[in-house]
N, C-alpha and C positions, 0 to 999 in steps of 0.2 A: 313219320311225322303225322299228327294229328291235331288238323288244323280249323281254329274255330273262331264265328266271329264274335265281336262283344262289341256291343252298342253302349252310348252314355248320351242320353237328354235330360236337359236340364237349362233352370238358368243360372246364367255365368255366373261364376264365384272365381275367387284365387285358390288356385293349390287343386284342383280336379284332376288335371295329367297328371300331377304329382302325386296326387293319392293312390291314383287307380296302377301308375306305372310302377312305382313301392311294390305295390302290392305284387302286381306281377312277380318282380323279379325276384322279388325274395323268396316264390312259387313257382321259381324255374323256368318259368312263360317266358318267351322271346316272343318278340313284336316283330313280324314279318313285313307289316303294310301298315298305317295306321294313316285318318285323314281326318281333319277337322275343322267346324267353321263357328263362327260365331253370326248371327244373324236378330237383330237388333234386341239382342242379352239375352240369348236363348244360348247354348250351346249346344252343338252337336260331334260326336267324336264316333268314326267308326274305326275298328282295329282287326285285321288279321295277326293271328296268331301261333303258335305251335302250341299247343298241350303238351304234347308227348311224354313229357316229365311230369307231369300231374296225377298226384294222387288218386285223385277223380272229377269226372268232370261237376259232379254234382255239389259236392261244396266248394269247387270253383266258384262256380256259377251262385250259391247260397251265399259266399261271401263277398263275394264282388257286392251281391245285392243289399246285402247291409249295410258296407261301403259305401252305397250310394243311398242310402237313408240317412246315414250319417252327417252326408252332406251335401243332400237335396235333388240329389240329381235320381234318374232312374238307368240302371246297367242290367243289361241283358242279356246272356249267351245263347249261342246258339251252333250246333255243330255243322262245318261246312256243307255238308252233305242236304241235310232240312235244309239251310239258308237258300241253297241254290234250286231247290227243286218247289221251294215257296217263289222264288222269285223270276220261275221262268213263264214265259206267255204262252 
């Protein structure tokens, strides 16, 4: 299992989880954890997820990011490994 995270900020619109989870799965990505808030029309979404069946992580990540120019928001991956070792004190 190869497991990565992917961020989405932005503000709210309709159809954002619906965009980004399409995407996913029709890219073999399973959603392991995913959390989300909205905080006065900003949106924020964080997702654990598997790769493992992904072509590469790089236009994963390339087109998630189109994805969210498309519409409006900013998505960003990042493989567990960086995420955790950025985020430790």
């Amino acid at each position: 299992m190869k497991r990565t995270i992917i961020t989405v900020v932005g503000k709210d619109t309709v159809g954002i989880i619906a965009k980004v989870c399409t995407y996913l799965a029709g890219n073999g990505v399973n959603i392991l954890d995913i959390s989300q808030t909205i905080v006065q029309g900003f949106f924020n979404m964080m997702m654990v997820v598997d790769t493992g069946k992904v072509k590469s992580f790089e236009s994963l990540a390339s087109e998630l990011e189109q994805i969210g120019e498309e519409i409006g928001v900013v998505i960003k991956c990042q493989h567990e490994e960086i995420f955790d070792r950025m985020h430790r004190i």
